[in-house]
Residue, then its C-alpha position, 0 to 999 in steps of 0.5 A: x595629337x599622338x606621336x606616331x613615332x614615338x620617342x626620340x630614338x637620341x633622347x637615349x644612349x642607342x649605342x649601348x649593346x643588346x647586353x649592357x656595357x662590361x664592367x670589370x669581374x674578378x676571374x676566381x677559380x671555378x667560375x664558369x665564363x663564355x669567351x664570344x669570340x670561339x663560343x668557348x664555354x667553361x670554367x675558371x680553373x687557372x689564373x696566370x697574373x704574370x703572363x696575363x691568362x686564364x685557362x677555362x676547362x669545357x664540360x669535356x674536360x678540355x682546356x684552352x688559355x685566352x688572355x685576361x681582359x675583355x670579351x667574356x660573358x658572365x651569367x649571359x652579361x659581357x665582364x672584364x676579366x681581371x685578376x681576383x684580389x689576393x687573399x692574406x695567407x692565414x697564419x701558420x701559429x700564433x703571432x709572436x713578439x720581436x723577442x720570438x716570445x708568443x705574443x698577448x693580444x690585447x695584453x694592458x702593461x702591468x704596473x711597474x715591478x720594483x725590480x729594475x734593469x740597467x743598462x749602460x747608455x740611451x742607444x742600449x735602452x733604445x734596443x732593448x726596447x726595439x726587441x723586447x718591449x713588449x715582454x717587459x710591459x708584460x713582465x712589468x719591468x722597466x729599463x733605465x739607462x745610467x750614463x756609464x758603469x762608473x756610476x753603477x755603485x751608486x746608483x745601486x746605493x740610492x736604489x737601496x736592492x732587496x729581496x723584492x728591489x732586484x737589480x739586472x745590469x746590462x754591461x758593454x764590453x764585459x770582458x776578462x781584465x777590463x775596467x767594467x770587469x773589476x767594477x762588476x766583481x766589486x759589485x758581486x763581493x758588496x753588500x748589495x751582490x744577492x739582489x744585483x745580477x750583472x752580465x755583459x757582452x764581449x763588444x765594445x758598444x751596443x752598435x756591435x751587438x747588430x749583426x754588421x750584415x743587416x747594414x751591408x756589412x762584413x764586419x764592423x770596422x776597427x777603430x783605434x783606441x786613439x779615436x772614440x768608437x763610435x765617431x771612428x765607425x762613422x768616419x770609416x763608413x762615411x757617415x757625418x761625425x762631427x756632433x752628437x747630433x750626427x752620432x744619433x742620426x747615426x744610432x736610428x739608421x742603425x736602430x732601424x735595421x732591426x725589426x726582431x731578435x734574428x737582427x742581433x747577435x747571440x752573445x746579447x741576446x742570452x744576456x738580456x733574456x738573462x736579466x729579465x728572467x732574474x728580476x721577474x723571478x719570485 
């Protein structure tokens, strides 16, 4: 028997409007929208996401602002207006490494040089990895740290220096009058001094080479010779500094403000890129 009827009217979602429910549409520039409250008709041609507003321009080239949300129609279909996803800015040139150097991407390490740097400790190594990692895998250089300058004789003995083994060495503290002075003017006046370039920075730790403001910081603090540096700096700032442990938790808070060269003083800077260059040049 036919159904006079028909089908059962609740067998459907009756409630959906004539259009079609609204669905969420980024509001782009240019798009052209109708708002059905005022029958306002025009195109998309400013989007203010801090008050929540678009502003569409009719054919006649008047304006009018309405808020972001609901109650638009799109190509005859009800949207949501909702902010367009912001777009990365394009580059303005070309990408660069921590030390300012124009990045290689993509670049694979070359094979060890047998040229060396030096630096004093772990905490210097540390940083110069921070910052100029990515030229000296480049460059083919590697970095080891001796444990202290005292040292430094000889280790340049065991290296055995040469024409092709050139030595760079990174000294804290290099000052006129100083121990690390007279270690590095023997060094200078030995067997080994055309193939050992030695440089260094005014300050009495690597700590010092990160400019004191990238920690909230005036200056670094003043500690006594009495005390040991690094220990005294923690307890001026509060930090623990009962162990050594406390002493590198400390280092890679430290470490951790720097992101690029603009984090570190002048004074090093000149002298690592210094060094690089002596043991890179053929």
């Amino acid at each position: 028997m036919t159904d006079r009827y028909g089908s059962d009217v609740l067998s459907t979602d009756w409630r959906v409007p004539k259009r079609g429910r609204a669905t969420e549409a980024p509001a782009e520039l240019g798009t052209v929208v109708e708002e059905v409250t005022t029958d306002w008709c025009g195109e998309i041609v400013a989007v203010d996401r801090d008050l929540g507003t678009l502003t569409l321009e009719d054919r006649r080239g008047k304006r009018r602002t309405f808020p972001l949300g609901p109650g638009f129609l799109l190509e005859g279909r009800p949207v949501i207006l909702v902010p367009p996803v912001r777009k990365p800015a394009a580059p303005s040139g070309p990408k660069r490494t921590a030390s300012g150097s124009i990045a290689v991407a993509n670049a694979p390490a070359r094979v060890a040089r047998a040229s060396r740097i030096f630096v004093e400790g772990r905490h210097d190594a540390e940083l110069v990895e921070r910052v100029w990692g990515d030229d000296l895998r480049i460059e083919g250089v590697v970095v080891e740290y001796l444990g202290g300058v005292d040292d430094l004789a000889d280790h340049l003995v065991s290296f055995k220096p040469g024409p092709q083994r050139k030595v760079g060495v990174l000294v804290d503290h290099l000052v006129r009058g100083s121990k690390e002075s007279r270690i590095a003017e023997a060094i200078r006046r030995g067997p080994n001094g055309a193939h050992v370039h030695i440089v260094g920075h005014p300050f009495v730790d690597i700590w010092q080479a990160v400019k004191p403001d990238r920690l909230g910081l005036k200056t670094w603090p003043t500690v006594p010779r009495t005390i040991e540096w690094k220990k005294g700096v923690c307890q001026h700032l509060g930090w623990p500094h009962r162990d050594q442990a406390d002493i590198a938790r400390a280092w890679q808070h430290i470490l951790s403000k720097v992101r690029s060269y603009d984090d570190l003083e002048p004074a090093l800077l000149g002298r690592v890129e210094e060094l690089i260059d002596f043991v890179t040049a053929d």
